[in-house]
N, C-alpha and C positions, 0 to 999 in steps of 0.2 A: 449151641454155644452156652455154657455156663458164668459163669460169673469170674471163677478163675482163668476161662479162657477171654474172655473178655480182657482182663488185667495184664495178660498177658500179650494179647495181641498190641493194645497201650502202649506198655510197655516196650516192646519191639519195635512199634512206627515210629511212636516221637523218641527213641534212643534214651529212655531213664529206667531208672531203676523199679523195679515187680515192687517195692514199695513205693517210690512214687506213684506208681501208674495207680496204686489199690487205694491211695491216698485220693489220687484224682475221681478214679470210679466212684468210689464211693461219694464223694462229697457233690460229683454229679446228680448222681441217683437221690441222696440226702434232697438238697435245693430240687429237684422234681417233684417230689414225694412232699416238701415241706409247701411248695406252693399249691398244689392241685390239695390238702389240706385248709389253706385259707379259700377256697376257690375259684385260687386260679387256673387261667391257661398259661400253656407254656408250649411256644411254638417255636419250633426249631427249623426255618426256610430251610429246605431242601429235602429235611429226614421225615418231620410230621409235626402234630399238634396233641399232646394229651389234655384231657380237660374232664371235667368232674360232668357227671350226667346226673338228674335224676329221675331213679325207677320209681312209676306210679304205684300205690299198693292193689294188689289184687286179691281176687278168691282161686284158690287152689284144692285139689285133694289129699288127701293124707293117703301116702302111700300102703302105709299098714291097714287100714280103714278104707277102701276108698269111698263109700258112702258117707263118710265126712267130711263135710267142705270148710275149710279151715283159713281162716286171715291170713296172707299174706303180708307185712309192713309194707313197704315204699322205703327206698333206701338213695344213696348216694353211694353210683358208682366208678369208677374208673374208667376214662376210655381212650384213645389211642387213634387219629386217624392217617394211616400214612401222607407224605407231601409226593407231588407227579415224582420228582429225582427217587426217589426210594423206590416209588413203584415200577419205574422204568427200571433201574436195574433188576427187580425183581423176574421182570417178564421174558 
């Protein structure tokens, strides 16, 4: 599913208009994306929880080179764990 079928699906269930619905996706997706930024969680009972992890840094090889082992940083990344209701329909 894409982003415009998303908007569109919205659109369909709650009875508004493909711009409403893109209005709502979007400003969804925006307040998600803006909180897991300050780092927070944002958990939504039933569907899941996304929340900010952080990767320790490591040693890696250069794929061009592999006898060169090369620093890897440590980073902050995104992650997403579903809630039981999601996963039950899933299975």
């Amino acid at each position: 599913m894409t982003k415009a079928d998303l908007i569109n699906a919205v659109a369909k269930s709650a009875c508004i208009s493909k711009k409403q619905a893109n209005v709502a996706v979007a400003s969804t997706l925006d307040a998600i994306g803006n909180s897991l930024s300050r780092g927070e969680r944002v958990q939504i009972v039933g569907f899941g929880t996304f929340e900010v992890r952080a990767r320790a840094p490591r040693k890696g090889r250069n794929p061009q080179d592999p006898k060169k082992i090369i620093n890897i940083p440590g980073k902050k990344v995104p992650a997403f764990r579903p809630g039981k209701t999601l996963k039950d329909k899933v299975r």
